[in-house]
C-alpha positions in Angstrom: 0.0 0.0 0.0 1.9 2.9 -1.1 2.1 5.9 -4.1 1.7 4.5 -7.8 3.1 7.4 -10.1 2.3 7.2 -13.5 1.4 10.6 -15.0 2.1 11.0 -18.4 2.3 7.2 -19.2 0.9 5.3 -22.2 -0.2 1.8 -21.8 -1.6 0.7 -25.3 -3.6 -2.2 -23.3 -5.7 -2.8 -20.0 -4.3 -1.5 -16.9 -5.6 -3.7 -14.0 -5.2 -2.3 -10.6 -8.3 -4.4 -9.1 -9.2 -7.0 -6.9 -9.2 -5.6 -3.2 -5.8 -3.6 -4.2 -4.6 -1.1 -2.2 -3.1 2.6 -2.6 -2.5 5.5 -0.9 -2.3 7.6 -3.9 -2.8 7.4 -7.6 -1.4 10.0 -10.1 -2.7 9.1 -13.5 -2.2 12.7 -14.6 -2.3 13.0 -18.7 -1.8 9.1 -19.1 -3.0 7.4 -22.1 -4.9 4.2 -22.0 -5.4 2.3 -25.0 -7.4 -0.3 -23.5 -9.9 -0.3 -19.9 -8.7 1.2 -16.7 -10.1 -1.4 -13.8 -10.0 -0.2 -10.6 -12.8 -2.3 -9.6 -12.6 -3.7 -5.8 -9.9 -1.2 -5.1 -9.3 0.9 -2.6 -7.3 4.4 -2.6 -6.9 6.4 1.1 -5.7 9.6 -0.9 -6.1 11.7 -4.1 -7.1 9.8 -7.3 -5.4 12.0 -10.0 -6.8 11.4 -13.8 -7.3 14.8 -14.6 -6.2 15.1 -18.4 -6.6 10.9 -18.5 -7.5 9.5 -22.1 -8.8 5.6 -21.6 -10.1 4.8 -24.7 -12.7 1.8 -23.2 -14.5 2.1 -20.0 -13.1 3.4 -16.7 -14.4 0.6 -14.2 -14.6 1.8 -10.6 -17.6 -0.1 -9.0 -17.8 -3.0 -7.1 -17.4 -1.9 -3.7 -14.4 0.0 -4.3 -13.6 2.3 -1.8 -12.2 5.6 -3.1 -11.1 9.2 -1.5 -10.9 12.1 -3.5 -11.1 12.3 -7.3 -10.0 14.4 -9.9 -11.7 13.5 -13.9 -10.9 17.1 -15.0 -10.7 17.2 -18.3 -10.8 13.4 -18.9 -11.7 11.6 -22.2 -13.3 8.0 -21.2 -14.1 5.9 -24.6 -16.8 3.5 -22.8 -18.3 3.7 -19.5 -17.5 5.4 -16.3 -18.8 2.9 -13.4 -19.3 3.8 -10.1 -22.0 1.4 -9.2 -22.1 0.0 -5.5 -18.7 2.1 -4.7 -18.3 4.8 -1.9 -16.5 7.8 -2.8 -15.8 10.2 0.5 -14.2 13.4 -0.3 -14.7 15.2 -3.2 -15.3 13.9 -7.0 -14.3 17.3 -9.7 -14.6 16.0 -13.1 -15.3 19.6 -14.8 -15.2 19.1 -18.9 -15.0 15.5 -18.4 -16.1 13.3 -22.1 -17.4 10.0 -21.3 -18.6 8.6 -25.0 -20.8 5.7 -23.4 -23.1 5.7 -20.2 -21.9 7.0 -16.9 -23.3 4.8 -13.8 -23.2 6.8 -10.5 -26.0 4.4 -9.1 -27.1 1.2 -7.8 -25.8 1.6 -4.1 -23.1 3.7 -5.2 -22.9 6.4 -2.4 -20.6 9.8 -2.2 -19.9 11.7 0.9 -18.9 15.1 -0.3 -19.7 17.1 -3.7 -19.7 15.9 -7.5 -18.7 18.7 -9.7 -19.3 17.5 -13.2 -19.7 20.9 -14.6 -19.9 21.1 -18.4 -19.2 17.6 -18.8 -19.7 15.9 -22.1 -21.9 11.9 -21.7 -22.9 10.3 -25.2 -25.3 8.2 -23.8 -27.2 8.1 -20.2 -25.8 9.8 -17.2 -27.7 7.3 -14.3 -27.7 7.8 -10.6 -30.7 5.9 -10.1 -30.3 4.0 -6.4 -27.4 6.1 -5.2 -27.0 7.9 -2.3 -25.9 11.7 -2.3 -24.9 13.7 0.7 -23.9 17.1 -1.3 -23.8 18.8 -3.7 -23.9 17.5 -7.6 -23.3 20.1 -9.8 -24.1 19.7 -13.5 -24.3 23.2 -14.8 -24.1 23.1 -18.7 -23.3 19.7 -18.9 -24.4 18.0 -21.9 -26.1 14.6 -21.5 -27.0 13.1 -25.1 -29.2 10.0 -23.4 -31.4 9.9 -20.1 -30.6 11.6 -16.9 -31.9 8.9 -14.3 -33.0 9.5 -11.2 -35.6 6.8 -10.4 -34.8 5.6 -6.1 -32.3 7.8 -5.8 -31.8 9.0 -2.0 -30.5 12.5 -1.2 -29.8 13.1 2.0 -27.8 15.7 4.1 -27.6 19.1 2.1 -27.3 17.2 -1.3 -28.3 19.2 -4.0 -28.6 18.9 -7.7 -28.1 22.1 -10.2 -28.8 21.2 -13.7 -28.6 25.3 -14.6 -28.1 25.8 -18.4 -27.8 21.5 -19.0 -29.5 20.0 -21.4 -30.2 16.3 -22.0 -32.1 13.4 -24.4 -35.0 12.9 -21.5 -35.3 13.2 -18.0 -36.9 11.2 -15.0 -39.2 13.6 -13.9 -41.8 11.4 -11.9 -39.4 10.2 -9.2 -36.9 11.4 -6.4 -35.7 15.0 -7.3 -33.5 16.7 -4.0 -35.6 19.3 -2.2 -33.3 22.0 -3.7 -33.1 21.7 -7.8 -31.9 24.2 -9.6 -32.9 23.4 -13.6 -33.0 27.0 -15.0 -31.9 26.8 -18.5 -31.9 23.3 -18.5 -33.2 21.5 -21.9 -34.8 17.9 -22.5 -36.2 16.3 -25.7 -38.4 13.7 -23.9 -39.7 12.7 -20.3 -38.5 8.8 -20.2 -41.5 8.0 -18.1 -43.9 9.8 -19.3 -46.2 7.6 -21.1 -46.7 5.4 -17.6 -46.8 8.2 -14.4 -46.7 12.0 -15.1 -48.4 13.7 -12.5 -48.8 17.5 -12.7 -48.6 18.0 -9.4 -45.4 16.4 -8.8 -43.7 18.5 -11.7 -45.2 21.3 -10.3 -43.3 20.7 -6.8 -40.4 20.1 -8.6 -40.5 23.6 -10.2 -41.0 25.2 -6.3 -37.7 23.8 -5.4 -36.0 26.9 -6.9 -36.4 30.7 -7.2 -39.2 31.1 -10.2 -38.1 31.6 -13.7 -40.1 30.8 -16.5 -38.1 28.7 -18.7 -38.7 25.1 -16.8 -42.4 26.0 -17.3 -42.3 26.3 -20.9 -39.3 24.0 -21.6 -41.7 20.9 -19.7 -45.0 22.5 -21.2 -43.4 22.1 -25.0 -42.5 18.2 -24.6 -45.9 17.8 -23.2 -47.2 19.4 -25.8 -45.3 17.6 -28.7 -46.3 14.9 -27.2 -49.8 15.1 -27.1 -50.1 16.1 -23.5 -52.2 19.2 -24.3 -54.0 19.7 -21.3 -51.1 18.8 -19.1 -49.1 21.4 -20.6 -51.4 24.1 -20.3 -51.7 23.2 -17.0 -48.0 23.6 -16.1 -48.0 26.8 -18.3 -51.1 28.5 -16.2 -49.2 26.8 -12.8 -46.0 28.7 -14.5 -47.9 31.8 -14.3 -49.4 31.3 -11.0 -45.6 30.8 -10.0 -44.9 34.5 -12.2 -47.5 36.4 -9.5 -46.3 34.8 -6.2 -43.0 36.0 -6.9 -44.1 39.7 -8.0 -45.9 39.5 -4.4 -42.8 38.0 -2.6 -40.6 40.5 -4.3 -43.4 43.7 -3.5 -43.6 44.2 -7.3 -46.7 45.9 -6.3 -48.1 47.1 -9.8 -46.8 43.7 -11.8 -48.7 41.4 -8.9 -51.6 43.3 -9.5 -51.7 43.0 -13.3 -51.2 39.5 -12.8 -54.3 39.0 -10.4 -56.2 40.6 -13.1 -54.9 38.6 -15.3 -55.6 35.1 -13.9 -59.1 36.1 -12.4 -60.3 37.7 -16.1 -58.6 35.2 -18.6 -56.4 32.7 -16.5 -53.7 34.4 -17.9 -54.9 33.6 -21.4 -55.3 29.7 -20.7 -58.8 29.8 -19.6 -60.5 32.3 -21.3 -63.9 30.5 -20.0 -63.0 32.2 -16.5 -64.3 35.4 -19.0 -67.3 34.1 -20.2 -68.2 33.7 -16.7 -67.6 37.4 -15.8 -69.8 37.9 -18.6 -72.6 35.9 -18.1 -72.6 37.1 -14.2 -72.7 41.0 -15.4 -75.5 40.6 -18.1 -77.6 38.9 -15.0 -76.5 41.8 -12.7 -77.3 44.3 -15.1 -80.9 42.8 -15.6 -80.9 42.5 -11.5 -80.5 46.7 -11.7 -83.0 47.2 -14.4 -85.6 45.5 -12.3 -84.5 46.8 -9.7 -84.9 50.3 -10.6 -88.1 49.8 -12.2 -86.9 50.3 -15.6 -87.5 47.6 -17.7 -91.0 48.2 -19.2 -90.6 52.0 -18.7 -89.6 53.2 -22.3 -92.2 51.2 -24.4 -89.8 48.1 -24.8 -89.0 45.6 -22.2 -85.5 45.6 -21.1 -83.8 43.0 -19.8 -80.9 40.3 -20.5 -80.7 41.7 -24.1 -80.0 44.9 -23.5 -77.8 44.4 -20.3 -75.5 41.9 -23.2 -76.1 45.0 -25.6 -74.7 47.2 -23.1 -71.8 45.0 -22.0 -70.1 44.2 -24.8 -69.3 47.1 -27.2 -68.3 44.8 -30.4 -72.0 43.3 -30.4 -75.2 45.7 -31.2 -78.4 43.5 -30.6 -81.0 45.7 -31.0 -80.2 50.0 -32.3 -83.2 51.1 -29.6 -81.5 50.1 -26.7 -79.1 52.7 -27.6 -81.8 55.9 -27.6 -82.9 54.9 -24.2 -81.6 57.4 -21.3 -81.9 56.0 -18.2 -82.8 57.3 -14.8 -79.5 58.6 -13.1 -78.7 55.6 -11.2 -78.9 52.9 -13.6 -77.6 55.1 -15.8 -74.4 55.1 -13.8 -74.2 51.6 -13.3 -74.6 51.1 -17.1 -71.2 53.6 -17.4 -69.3 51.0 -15.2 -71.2 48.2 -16.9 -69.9 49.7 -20.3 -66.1 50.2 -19.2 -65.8 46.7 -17.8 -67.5 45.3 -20.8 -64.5 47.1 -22.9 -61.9 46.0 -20.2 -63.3 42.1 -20.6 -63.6 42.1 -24.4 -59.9 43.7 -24.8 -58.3 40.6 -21.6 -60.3 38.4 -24.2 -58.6 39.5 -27.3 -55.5 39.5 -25.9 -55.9 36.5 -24.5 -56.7 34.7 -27.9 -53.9 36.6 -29.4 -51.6 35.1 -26.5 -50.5 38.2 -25.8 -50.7 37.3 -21.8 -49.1 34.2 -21.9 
């Protein structure tokens, strides 16, 4: 048990160093191997170092291998990376790391301290399904051409997963997320469950995990949407604007919070323009209500009633030309004014709303 030096080295073959071996250090720095590294079994008290490494077939590590601190910076793997059933206590950095094949943090595999994997390159899946994280993983504009699994995996501690500005093939969306999740910027294709167990509500808790921004809304409402999800993803849109007005309030953007109320309790933000038709339909039978009320519906020699409260709200539609000559006593005549300007107000939220102008 001792130091194995080897940066720089090129081994045009497999370089076995498995099989319950023991190190207190490893300095692979720069090397070149043409075949598999297998460090399978192995177990290394100190620094790792395979920052610059080029192993053109997989870089086995699983296996109940028992590993310190790690350095992949900059690392080309040709196969796999496998970490599977391994413990890994201090740090793993592996910033700009290429791994052409899948990269297995799972399956029992468990790490102590942080994984920076910052703009790293995977070919295929990146799976941490069944592993245990304590801190932080930190995947910020990495670029992950298969699935990113997640499906049983435990987080416990303050682990953490930032995915800000990533992007991969599909995600696992249904399953265990860490409370904190930052996926800002972060672009998917496909949802790898999502023909068995999307729930709404689970995606939109997975949004609350992080400050609002409205790009995960969209980004999740589009793959719905191209998938034939179309309610779904207008619910996660509407949820995204939902999301938009707690924030204004949160942040005392007093005038934008306001808008946004408007907004949602008028149109639905332009996603349930029903929610005006209701307005609607409640003002025509209030504006009969004052009519009667007032004693004016059979007082100009026509009877006035739900048609000309509709005439009167909505200032696109003329039902009947009389109902415009009519001058009504001074109190229902002020009511009509109000009637009138919120008819304007309704029928411009619903234009917009149709023109998507509010989403």
């Amino acid at each position: 048990m001792g130091m194995l030096k080897m940066n720089g080295i090129r081994i045009d073959q497999d370089l076995l160093l498995h099989e319950k071996a023991q190190f207190n250090e490893i300095d692979l720095t720069g090397a070149h191997i043409g075949g598999q590294l297998d460090l399978h079994s192995s177990t290394v008290t100190g620094m790792l170092k395979m920052n610059g490494i080029r192993i053109d077939q997989n870089l086995l590590m699983h296996e109940k291998a028992l590993f310190n601190e790690i350095d992949l910076t900059g690392a080309h793997i040709g196969g796999q990376l496998d970490l599977r059933s391994s413990t890994v206590t201090g740090k793993l950095g592996g910033k700009y790391i290429d791994v052409e094949q899948t990269m297995y943090f799972g399956k029992d595999a468990t790490f102590i301290d942080g994984i920076d994997l910052a703009s790293a390159k995977l070919g295929q899946d990146f799976q941490l399904s069944d592993g245990t994280f304590n801190n932080h993983v930190d995947l910020t504009g990495a670029q992950i051409a298969g699935v990113l699994g997640l499906e049983y995996t435990k987080w416990l501690g303050s682990g953490t997963l930032n995915l800000t500005n990533a992007a991969a093939g599909g995600i696992d969306l249904s399953h265990n997320w860490p409370y904190q999740t930052y996926v800002n910027g972060l672009t998917y294709r496909n949802l790898s469950n999502l023909s068995k167990n999307f729930s709404r509500e689970q995606a939109k808790d997975w949004f609350g995990k992080q400050a609002y921004a409205p790009q995960p809304y969209e980004q999740l409402a589009s793959v719905l949407q191209s998938n034939g999800f179309i309610e779904d993803a207008t619910a996660i849109r509407y949820a995204g604007k939902e999301r938009e007005r707690q924030a204004a309030w949160q942040t005392a953007s007093g005038l934008r919070w306001a808008w946004l109320v408007l907004l949602n309790y008028s149109i639905g933000f332009g996603y349930h323009l029903e929610f005006a038709f209701g307005w609607a339909a409640g003002l025509v039978l209030l504006g009969w209500a004052v009519l009667y009320a007032a004693g004016q519906r059979t007082k100009y020699g026509i009877t006035l009633g739900l048609a000309y409260s509709f005439d009167m709200l909505l200032p696109l539609v003329q039902l009947r030309k009389k109902h415009y000559d009519i001058d009504l006593d001074p109190w229902p005549r002020r009511y009509f004014f109000a009637h009138k300007i919120i008819g304007v107000i309704l029928t411009s939220f619903i234009v917009a709303g149709i023109s998507g102008l509010t989403k």
